[in-house]
C-alpha positions as CSV (number, residue, x, y, z in Angstrom):
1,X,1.6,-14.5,-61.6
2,X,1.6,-13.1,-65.0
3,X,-0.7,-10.5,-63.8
4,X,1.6,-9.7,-60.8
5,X,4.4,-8.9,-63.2
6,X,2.1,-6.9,-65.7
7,X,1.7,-4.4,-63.0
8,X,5.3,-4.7,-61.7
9,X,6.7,-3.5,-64.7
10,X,4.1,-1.2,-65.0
11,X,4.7,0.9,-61.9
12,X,8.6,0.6,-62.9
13,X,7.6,2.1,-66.4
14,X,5.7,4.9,-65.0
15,X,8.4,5.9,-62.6
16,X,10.7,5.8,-65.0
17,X,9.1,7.9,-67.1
18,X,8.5,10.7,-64.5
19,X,11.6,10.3,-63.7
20,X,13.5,11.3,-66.8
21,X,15.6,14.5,-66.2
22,X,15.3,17.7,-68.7
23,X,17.7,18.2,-71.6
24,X,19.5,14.7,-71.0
25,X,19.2,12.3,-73.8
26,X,16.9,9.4,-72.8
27,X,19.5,7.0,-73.9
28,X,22.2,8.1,-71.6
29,X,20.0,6.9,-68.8
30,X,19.4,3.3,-69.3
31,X,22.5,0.8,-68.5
32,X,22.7,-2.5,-70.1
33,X,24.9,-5.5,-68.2
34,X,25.7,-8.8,-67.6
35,X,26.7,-10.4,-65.0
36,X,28.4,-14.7,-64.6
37,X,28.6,-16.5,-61.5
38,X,29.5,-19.2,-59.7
39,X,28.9,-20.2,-56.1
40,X,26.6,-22.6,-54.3
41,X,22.7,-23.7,-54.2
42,X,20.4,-25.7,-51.8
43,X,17.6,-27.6,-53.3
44,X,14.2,-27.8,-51.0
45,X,14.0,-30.5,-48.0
46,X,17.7,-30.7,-48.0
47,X,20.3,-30.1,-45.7
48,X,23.6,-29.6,-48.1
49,X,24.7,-27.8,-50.6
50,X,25.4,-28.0,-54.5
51,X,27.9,-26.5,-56.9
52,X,25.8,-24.4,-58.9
53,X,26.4,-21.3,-61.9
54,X,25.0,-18.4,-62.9
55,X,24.2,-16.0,-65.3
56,X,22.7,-12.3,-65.5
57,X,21.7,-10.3,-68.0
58,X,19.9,-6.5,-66.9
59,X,18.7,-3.2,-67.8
60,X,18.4,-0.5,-65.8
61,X,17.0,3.2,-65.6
62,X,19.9,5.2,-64.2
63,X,17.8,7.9,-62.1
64,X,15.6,5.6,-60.7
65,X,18.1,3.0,-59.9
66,X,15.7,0.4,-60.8
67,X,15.6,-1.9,-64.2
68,X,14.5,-5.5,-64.6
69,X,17.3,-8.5,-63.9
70,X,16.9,-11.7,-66.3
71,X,18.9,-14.9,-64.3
72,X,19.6,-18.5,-65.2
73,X,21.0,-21.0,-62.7
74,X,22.2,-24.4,-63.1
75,X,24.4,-27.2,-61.5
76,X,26.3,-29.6,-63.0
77,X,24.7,-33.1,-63.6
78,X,25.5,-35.0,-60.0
79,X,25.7,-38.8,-60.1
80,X,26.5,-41.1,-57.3
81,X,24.9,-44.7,-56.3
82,X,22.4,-45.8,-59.0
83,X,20.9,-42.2,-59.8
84,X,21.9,-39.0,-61.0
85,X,20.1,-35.6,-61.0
86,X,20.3,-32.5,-62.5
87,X,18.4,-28.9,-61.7
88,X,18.2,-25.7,-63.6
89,X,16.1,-22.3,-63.9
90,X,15.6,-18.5,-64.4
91,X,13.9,-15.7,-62.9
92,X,12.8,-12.5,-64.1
93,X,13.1,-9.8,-61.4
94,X,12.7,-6.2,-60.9
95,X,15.6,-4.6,-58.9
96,X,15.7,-1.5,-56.9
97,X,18.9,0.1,-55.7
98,X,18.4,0.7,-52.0
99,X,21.7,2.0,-50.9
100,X,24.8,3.0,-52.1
101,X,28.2,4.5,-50.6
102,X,31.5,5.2,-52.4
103,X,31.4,2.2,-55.4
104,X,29.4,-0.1,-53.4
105,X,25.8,-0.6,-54.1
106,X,22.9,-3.0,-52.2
107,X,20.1,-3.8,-54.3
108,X,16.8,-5.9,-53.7
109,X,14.8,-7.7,-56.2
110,X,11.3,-9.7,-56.2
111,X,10.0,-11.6,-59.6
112,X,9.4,-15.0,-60.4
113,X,10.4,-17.7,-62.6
114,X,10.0,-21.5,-62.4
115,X,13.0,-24.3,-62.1
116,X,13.6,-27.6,-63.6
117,X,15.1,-30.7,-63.0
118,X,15.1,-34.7,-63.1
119,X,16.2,-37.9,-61.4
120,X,17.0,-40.5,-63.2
121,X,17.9,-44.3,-62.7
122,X,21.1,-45.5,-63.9
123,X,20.2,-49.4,-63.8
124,X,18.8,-50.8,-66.3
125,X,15.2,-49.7,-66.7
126,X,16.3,-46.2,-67.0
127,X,13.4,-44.7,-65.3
128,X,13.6,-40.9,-65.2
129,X,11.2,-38.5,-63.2
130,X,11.0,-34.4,-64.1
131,X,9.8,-32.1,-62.4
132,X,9.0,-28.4,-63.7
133,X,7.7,-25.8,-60.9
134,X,6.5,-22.0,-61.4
135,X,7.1,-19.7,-58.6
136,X,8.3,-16.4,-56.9
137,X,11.8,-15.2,-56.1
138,X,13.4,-12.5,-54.1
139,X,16.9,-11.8,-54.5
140,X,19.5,-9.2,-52.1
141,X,22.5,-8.1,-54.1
142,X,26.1,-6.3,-53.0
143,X,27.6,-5.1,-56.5
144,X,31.1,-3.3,-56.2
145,X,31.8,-1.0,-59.3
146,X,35.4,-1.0,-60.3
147,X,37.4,0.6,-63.1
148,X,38.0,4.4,-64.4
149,X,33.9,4.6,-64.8
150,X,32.7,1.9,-62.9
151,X,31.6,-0.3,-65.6
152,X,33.3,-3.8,-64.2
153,X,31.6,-5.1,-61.6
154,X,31.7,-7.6,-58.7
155,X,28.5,-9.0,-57.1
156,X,27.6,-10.8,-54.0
157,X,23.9,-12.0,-54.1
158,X,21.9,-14.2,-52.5
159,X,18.1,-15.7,-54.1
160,X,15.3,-17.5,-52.0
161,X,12.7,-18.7,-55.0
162,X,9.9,-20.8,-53.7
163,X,8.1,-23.1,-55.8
164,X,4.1,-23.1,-55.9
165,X,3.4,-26.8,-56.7
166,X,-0.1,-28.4,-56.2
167,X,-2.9,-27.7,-54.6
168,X,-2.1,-30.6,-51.9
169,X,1.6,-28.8,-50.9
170,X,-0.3,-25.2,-50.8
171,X,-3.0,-27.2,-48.1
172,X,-0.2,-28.5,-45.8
173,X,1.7,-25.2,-46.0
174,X,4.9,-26.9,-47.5
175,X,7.0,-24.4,-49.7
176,X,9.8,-25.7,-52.0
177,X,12.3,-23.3,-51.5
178,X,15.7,-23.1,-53.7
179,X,18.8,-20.7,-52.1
180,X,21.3,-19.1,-54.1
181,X,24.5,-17.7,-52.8
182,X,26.5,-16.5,-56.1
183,X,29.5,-14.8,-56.6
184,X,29.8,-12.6,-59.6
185,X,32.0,-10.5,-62.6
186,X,30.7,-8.7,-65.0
187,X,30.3,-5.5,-67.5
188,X,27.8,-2.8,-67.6
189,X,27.6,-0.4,-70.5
């Protein structure tokens, strides 16, 4: 994975680099931004879905229309019966702008990232299981620039990160998948 991710950003270095136009100031073409969500999440092997939040941080090279997206998700703790659960992550991501027309832009991402969680018993023993899995994500985004420049932005995004757990899961072909559907605001600068 980490190796993966060395040569990702590699490659996104590279283009970048070859991509800088002559006699514009190299600052002028990255964009900083950050992006907050809200919207809904399903955790593997089951059939509903969760209240769940968002947040985005990401840098991008201008000409290239690429950059690298940092993301945390969460949900609120749920509790109901005797148990209560709780699950939370973040991906790193490269992004690529693949279309745009008037202020809409679609964007695709792949990275990786791991997510977090527990159950816990709320009798009297207490008992609490945690689980922590490492994995890799993919991520389609809609972001609709508003404002005089463009700088406010609404985003539509949806993220599939499948977990790589043990050896046992990878033998029966069972993937852990977590979906994302988020709604966004945010800034770019």
């Amino acid at each position: 994975m980490k190796h993966f991710m060395k040569v990702m950003l590699g490659g996104l270095l590279g283009t970048s680099v070859f991509s800088v136009a002559t006699g514009a100031r190299a600052a002028d073409n990255w964009r900083t931004g950050a992006i907050v969500g809200a919207g809904v999440m399903q955790q593997p092997s089951s059939q509903y879905f969760l209240m769940a939040y968002s947040a985005n941080a990401f840098l991008e090279f201008a000409p290239a229309k690429a950059g690298i997206s940092l993301t945390a998700f969460g949900r609120p703790r749920f509790s109901a019966g005797n148990f209560e659960d709780q699950d939370f992550g973040g991906l790193v991501e490269l992004r690529k702008g693949v279309a745009a027309r008037g202020s809409f832009s679609l964007g695709a991402s792949i990275g990786g990232g791991q997510m977090r969680g527990y159950v816990k018993s709320i009798e009297v023993d207490g008992a609490r299981s945690d689980y922590r899995m490492d994995g890799v994500s993919a991520t389609v985004d809609l972001r609709y620039a508003t404002g005089k420049d463009g700088r406010f932005k609404a985003q539509l995004s949806h993220t599939m990160f499948s977990g790589l757990s043990t050896a046992f899961e990878t033998k029966a072909r069972v993937a852990w998948p977590w979906s994302f559907v988020m709604l966004g605001i945010g800034y770019s600068a």
